[in-house]
N, C-alpha and C positions, 0 to 999 in steps of 0.2 A: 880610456874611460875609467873615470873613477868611480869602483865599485861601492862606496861609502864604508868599508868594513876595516879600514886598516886598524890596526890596534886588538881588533877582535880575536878570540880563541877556539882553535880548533883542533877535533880529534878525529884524526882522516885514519880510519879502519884498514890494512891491509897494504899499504900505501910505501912497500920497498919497490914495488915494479908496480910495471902495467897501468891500469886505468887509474887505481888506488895515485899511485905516483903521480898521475897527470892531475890528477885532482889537487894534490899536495901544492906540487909545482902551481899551480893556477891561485890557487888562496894565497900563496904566498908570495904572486907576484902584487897581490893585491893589496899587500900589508898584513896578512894575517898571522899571528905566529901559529905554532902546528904543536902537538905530537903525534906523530907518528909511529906504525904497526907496524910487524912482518916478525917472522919466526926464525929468519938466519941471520942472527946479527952483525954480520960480515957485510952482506948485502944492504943491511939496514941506516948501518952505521956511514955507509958510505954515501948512502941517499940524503941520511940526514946532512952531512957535509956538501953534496951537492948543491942541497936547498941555498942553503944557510952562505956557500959561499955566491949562487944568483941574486939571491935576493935580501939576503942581509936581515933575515927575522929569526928569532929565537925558533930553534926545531928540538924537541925532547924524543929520540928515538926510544920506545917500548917493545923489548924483544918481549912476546907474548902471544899464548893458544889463546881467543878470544872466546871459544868455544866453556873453555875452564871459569867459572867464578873467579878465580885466582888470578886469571888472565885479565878478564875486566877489572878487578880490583888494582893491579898495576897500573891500569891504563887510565883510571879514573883517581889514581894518587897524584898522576902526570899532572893532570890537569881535573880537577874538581869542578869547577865553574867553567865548563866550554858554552862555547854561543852556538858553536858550530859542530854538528855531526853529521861524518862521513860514514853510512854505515857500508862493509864489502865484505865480501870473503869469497874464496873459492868456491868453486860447486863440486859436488862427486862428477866422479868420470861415466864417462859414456857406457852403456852397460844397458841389456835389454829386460825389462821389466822384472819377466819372468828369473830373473838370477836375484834379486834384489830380497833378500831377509828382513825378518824385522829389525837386528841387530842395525845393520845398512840404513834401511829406512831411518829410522829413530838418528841414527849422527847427522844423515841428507838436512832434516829437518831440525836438528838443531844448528846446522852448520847456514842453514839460510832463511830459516825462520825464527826459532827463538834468540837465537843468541843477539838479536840488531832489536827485538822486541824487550828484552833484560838490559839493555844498554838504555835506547829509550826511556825504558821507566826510572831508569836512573837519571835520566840528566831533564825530561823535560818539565818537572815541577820547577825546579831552580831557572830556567829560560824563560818560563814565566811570570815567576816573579820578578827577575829582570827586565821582564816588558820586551826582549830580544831572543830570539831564537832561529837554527834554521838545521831540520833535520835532512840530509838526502842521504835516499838509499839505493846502492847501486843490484839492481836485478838483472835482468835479461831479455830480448826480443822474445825468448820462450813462454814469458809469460801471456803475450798475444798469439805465440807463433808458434805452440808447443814443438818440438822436434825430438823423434826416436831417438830414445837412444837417454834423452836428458828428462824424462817422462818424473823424477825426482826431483829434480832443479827446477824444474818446471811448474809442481805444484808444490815445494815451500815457498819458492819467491813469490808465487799468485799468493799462496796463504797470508806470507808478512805484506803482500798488496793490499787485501781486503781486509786484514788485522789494520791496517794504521789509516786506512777511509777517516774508518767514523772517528778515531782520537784528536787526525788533525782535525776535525770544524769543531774540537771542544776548544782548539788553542786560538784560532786564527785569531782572536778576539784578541789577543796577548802580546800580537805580532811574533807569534811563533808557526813557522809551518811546518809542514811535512810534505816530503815529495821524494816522486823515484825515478831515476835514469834508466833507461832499459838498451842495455848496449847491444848492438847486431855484432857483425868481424870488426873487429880493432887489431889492428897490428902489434899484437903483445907476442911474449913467449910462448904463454899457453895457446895462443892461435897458430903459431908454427908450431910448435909440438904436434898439434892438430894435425897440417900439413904433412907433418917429414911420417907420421904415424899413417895418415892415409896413401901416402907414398910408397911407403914401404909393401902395403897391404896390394897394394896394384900391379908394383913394380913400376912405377912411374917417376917421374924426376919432379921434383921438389917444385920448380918452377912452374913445370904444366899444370900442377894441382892448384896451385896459387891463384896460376892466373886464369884455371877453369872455376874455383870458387871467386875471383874477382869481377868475372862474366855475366856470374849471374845476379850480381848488385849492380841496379841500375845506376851507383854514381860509378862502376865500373872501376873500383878499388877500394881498399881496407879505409878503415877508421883511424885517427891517429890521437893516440892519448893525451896528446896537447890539447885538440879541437873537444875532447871528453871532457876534460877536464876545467876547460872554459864555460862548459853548459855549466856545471858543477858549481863553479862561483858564480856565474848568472846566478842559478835559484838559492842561493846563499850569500844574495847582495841585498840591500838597502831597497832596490827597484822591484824586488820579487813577495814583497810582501803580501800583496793581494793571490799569487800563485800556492795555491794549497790542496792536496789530496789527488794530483796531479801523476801523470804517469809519460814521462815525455822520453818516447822512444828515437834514439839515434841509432840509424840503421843503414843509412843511405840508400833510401826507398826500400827495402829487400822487404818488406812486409805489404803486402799488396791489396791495401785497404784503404774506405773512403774514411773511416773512424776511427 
């Protein structure tokens, strides 16, 4: 299917591994050229070749903290007129409320709320004068589904939810939208980490925990950053123009609701 987007420019946030990656990988099967994020540019640098040698579109890897002014300012030298933002970033680690400082607090929340709200204000005046635009922001099933433990993550990503509502109905008119993916288990790194860390704490094998958290998703297995990554360019194609201030959670039913 052709997404109508080839030729267009995008800045996929976070995107040497994992979901960020699958995102990349999926626009750019679609014609899109990319730059691309991540802070080890070992890893980066190798994605960006990966892209580029599947699918043959220009990829500008940006080794950059997104968190930093500085970091965006590289990343928006990459590419000054994108059509396309990916906005991602990691979340703080698991950790129970009560240990949580202000210090902690205050990074949580620029790490997943301001920093995709500063990028925004940057690029989507220029999408609108180009009459094209498409923002997606990748969050978490926690922002439905709060979970111990991510009680941080859980309210910056609601906050940059309910910060970019009311911005997208000022664009739609522009054909530019805004929207957010809320990923449940996906088969990344950080979800085996997750894994081998709750293993370890049990004394249990790697496998049993896997397929005890695979159990409890009624598609009865993880997420895969491919099938991420295709929603991703769905609402970043030509067909999703009417789709705006949307919040479309892939979880593989694990969120156990009618709305």
């Amino acid at each position: 299917m052709d997404l109508g987007i080839r030729g267009k420019r995008a800045i996929v946030c976070a995107s040497s591994r994992g979901l960020g990656k699958g995102c990349a990988l999926a626009l750019a099967e679609a014609g899109v050229s990319l730059v691309i994020n991540g802070r080890d540019p070992a890893v980066l640098a190798e994605t960006a070749a990966e892209i580029h040698r599947l699918h043959g579109v220009p990829v500008v890897p940006v080794t950059a903290d997104l968190g930093d002014p500085r970091g965006q300012a590289a990343l928006l030298a990459a590419c000054p007129e994108p059509d396309i933002l990916v906005n991602n970033n990691g979340g703080p680690p698991f950790r129970d409320f009560r240990e949580l400082d202000r210090a902690a607090m205050l990074a949580g929340v620029t790490m997943n709320m301001v920093t995709p709200i500063e990028l925004i204000q940057q690029v989507l005046d220029g999408m609108a004068a180009r009459g094209f635009g498409r923002i997606v922001n990748i969050t978490s099933v926690s922002v439905k589904m709060p979970l111990a433990g991510l009680d941080l993550s859980s309210g910056a990503r609601a906050g940059l939810t309910a910060f970019v509502a009311g911005i997208a109905r000022t664009v739609a008119h522009r054909n530019v939208t805004i929207n957010n993916l809320l990923p449940g288990s996906f088969d990344t790194r950080r979800l085996r980490q997750g894994i081998a860390a709750s293993a370890r704490r049990r004394g249990a094998d790697e496998s049993t925990v896997a397929g005890e958290d695979m159990a409890a998703i009624p598609a009865k297995r993880f997420g895969t950053p491919a099938e991420f990554g295709h929603a991703c360019a769905f609402l970043c194609s030509q067909y999703a123009g009417y789709v705006t201030g949307q919040s479309l959670l892939i979880d593989g039913g694990a969120f156990p609701g009618a709305f």
